[in-house]
C-alpha positions as CSV (number, residue, x, y, z in Angstrom):
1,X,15.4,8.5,12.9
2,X,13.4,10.4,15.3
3,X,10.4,8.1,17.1
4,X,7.5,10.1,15.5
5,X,8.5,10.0,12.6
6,X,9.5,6.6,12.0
7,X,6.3,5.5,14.3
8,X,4.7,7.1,10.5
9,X,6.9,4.4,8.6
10,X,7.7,7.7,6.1
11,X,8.8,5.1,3.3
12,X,5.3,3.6,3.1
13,X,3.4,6.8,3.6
14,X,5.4,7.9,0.9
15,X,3.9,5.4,-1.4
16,X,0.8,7.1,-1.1
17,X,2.1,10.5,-2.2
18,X,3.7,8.3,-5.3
19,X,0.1,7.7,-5.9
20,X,-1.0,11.3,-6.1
21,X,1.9,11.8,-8.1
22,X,1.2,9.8,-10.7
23,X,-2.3,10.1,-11.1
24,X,-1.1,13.8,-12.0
25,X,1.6,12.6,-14.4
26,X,-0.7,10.5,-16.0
27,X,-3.8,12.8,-16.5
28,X,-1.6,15.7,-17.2
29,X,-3.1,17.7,-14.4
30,X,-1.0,19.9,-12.1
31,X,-2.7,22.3,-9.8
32,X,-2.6,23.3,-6.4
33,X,-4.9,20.4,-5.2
34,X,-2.1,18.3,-6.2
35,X,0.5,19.2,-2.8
36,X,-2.8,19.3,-1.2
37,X,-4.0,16.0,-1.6
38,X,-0.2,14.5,-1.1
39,X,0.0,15.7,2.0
40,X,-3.8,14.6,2.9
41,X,-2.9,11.2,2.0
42,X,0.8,11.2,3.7
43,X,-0.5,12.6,7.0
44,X,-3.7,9.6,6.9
45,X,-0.9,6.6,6.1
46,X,1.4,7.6,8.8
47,X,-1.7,8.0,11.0
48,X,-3.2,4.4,10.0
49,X,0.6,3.0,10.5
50,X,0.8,4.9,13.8
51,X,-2.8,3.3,15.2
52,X,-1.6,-0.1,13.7
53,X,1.5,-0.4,15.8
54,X,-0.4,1.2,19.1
55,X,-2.9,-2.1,18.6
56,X,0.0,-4.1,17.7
57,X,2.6,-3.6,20.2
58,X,2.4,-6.3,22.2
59,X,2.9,-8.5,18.4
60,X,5.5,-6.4,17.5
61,X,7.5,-6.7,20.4
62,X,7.7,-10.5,19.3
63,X,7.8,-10.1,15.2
64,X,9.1,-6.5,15.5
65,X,11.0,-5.5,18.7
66,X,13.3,-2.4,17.1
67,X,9.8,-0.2,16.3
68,X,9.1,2.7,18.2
69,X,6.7,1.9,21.0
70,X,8.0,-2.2,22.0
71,X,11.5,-0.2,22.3
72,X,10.0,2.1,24.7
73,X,11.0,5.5,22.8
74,X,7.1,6.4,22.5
75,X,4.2,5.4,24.8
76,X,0.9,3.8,24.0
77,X,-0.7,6.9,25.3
78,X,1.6,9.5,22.8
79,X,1.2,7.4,20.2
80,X,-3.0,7.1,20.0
81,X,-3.4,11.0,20.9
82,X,-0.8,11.6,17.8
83,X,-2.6,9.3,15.4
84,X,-6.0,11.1,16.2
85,X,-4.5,14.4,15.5
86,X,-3.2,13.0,12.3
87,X,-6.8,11.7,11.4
88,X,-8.1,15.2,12.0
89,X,-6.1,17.3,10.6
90,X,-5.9,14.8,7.3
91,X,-9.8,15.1,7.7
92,X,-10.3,19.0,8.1
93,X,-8.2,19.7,5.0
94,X,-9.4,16.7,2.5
95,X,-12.9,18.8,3.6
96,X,-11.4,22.0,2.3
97,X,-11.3,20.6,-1.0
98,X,-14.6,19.1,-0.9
99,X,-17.1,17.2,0.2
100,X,-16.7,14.0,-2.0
101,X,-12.7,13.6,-0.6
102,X,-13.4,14.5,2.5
103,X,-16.1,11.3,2.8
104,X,-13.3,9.5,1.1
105,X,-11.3,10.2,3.5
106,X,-13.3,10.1,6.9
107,X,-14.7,6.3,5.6
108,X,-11.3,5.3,5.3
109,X,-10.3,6.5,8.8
110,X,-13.3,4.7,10.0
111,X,-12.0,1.1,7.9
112,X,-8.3,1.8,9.3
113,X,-9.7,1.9,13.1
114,X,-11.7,-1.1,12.4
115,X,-8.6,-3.2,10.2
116,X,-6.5,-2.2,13.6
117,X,-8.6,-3.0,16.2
118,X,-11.0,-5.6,14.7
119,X,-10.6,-6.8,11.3
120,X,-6.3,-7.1,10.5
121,X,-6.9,-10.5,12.8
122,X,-10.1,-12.0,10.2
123,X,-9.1,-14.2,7.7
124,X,-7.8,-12.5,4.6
125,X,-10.4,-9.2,5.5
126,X,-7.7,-7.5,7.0
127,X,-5.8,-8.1,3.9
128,X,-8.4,-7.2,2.3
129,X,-8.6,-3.6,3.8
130,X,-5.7,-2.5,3.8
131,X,-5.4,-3.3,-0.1
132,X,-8.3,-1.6,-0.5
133,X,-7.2,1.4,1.0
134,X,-3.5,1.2,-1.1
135,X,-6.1,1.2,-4.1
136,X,-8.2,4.0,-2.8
137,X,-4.9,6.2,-2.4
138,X,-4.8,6.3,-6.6
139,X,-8.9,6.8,-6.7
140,X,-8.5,9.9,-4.0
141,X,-6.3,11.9,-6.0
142,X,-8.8,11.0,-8.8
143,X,-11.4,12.5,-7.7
144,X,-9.4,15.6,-6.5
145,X,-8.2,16.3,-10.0
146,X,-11.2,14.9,-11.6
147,X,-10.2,12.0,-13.9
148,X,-12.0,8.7,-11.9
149,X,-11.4,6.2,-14.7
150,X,-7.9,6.4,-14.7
151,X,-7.0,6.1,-10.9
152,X,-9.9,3.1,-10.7
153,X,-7.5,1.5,-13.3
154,X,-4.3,2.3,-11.6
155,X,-5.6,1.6,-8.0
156,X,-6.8,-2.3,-9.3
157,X,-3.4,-2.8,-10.0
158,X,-2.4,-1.6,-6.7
159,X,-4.5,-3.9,-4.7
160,X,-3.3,-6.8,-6.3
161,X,0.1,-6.1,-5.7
162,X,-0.6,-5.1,-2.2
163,X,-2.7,-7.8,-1.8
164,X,-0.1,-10.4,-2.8
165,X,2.0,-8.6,-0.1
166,X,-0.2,-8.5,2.7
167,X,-0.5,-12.4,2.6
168,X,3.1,-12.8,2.5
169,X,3.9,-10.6,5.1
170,X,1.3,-12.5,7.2
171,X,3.3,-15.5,6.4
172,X,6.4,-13.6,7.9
173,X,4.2,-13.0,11.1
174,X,2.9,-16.5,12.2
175,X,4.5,-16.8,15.0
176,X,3.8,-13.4,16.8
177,X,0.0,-13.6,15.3
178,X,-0.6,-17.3,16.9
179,X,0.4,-15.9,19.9
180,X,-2.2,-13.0,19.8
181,X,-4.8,-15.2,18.6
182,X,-4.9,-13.9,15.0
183,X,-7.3,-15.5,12.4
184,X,-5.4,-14.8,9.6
185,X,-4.8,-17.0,6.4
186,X,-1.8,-19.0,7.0
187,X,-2.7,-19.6,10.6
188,X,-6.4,-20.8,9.4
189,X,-5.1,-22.6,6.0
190,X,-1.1,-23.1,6.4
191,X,1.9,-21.9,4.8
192,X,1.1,-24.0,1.5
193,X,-2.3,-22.2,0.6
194,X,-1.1,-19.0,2.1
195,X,1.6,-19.4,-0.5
196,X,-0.3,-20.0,-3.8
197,X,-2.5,-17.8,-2.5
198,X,-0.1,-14.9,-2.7
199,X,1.5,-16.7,-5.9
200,X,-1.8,-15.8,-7.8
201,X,-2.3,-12.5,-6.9
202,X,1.2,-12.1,-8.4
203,X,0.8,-14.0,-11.5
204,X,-2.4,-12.4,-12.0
205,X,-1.0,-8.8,-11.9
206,X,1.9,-9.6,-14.2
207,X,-0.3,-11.2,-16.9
208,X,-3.2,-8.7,-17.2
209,X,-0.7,-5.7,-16.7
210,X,-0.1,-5.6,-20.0
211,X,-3.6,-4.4,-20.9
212,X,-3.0,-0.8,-20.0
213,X,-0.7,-0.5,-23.0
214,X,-3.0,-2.0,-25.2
215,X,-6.0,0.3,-24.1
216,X,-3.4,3.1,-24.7
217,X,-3.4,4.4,-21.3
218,X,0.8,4.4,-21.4
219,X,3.3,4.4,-24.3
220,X,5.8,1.4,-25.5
221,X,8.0,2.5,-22.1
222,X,5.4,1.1,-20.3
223,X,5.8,-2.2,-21.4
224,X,9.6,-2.4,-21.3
225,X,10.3,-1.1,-17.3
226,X,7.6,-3.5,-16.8
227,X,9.3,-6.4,-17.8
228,X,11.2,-6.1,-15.0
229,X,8.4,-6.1,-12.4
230,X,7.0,-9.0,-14.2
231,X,10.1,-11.0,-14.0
232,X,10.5,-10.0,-10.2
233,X,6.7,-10.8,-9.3
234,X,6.6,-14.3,-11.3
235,X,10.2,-15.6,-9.6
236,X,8.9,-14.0,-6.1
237,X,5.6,-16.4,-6.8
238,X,7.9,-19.3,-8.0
239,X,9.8,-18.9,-4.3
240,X,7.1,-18.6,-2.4
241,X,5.9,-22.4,-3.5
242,X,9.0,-23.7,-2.9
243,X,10.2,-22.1,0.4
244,X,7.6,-20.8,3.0
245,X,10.0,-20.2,5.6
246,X,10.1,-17.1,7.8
247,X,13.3,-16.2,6.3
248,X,12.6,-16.0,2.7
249,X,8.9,-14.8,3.5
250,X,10.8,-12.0,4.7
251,X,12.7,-11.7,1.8
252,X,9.8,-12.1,-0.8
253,X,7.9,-9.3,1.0
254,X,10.5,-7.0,0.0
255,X,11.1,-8.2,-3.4
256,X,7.4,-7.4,-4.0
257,X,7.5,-3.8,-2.8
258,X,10.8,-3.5,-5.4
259,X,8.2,-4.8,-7.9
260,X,6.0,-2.2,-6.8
261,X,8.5,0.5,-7.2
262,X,9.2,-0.7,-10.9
263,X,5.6,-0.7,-11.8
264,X,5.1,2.7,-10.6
265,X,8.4,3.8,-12.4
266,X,6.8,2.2,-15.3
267,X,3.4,4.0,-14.9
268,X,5.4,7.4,-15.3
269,X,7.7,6.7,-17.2
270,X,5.2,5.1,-19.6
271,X,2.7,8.3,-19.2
272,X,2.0,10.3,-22.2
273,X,3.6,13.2,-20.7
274,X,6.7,11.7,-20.6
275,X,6.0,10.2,-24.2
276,X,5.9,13.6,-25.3
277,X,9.1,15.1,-23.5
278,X,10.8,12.5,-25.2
279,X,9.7,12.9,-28.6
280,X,10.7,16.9,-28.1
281,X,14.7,15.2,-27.2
């Protein structure tokens, strides 16, 4: 994969445009604002993942030595003057559309330069953030196409999952944060918080998930692709307890973003749109 575009981490920029996506689906609202806004929220990931690894690079050339700028295929100077033309040119057209996404959006540059450079090494603030901002993707593309409720609904559910993530994955990192003299969870509190910690995010999203069928926001679907995120999410927390080792921190992490995937084929699939294509069949 070529350097800048892997420096973007397309996968989890990706999961942004997911979020634009479905808030469509959902609401039943296709316009143009709707490519718009997915490739607003695209271009302001990669740039936030592309600033994260220029701060990071001398941790990930311990934790993650094959990324784009410890390998020495981009340089710390390419790599900032390429994030802050993503930033603008995210900013310029979220503007375009208006004046409410284009604050959205400019605040949420502002919290990505600070969870970079200041606030990813504070206990469980970092963490914070950048759940926060997973959230915010969902709440964005509400506001574009008008229907707030919903996304703040879907975008809860998104930082909890994320959340539960980010701990995890700080788990992974110990050893390369330590080094930097990161303040993050598990290095303040241990593994063993770190992991119930993460466990209850997890439980907590896979026991109050449910509610968005019952407040008829998604169809029967809903409920049965979510079973399987449920299952995933409570024996990712059950493994976490038991083993906190680098190795299956690693492996939880992803197991959480395949949960995240099956929510968010649940969430469409489960949308009354689809409800109604089905019945047509």
């Amino acid at each position: 994969m070529n350097a800048y575009l892997e420096i973007l981490r397309p996968f989890n920029a990706l999961m942004g445009v997911i979020a634009v996506l479905l808030v469509a689906l959902i609401s039943g609202i296709f316009n143009l604002y709707v490519p718009v806004a997915c490739i607003i929220v695209f271009i302001f990931t990669g740039a936030g993942n592309a600033i994260n690894d220029y701060v990071d690079h001398k941790i990930d050339a311990i934790n993650k030595p094959e990324r784009p700028i410890p390998s020495g295929r981009i340089s710390l100077n390419a790599a900032a003057i390429y994030a802050t033309i993503l930033f603008i040119i995210a900013t310029i057209m979220s503007l375009i559309i208006g004046i409410i996404p284009g604050i959205i959006v400019v605040l949420s540059a502002i919290l990505m330069f600070l969870y970079a450079y200041k606030l990813k090494k504070s206990c469980l603030v970092g963490n914070l953030s950048i759940a926060f901002l997973t959230g915010l993707c969902f709440v964005f593309a509400g506001v574009v196409l008008q229907t707030v409720y919903l996304s703040i609904l879907l975008g809860f559910y998104a930082f909890l999952m994320t959340m539960a993530r980010e701990i995890v994955k700080d788990m992974e990192d110990v050893e390369g944060d330590s080094m930097e003299g990161a303040n993050t969870f598990p290095i303040k509190f241990g593994m063993k918080s770190s992991s119930i910690l993460a466990a209850f995010f997890m439980i907590l999203a896979s026991l109050t998930s449910p509610a968005l069928y019952l407040i008829g926001i998604f169809n029967v679907l809903y409920l049965v692709i979510l079973i399987f995120a449920i299952a995933i999410f409570l024996i990712c927390a059950v493994s976490i307890l038991k083993d906190q080792s680098k190795k299956n921190t690693r492996i939880v992490s992803k197991r959480i973003k395949i949960g995240m995937g099956i929510v968010f084929l649940a969430f469409a699939l489960g949308s009354p749109i689809i409800s109604n294509l089905l019945h047509m069949l």
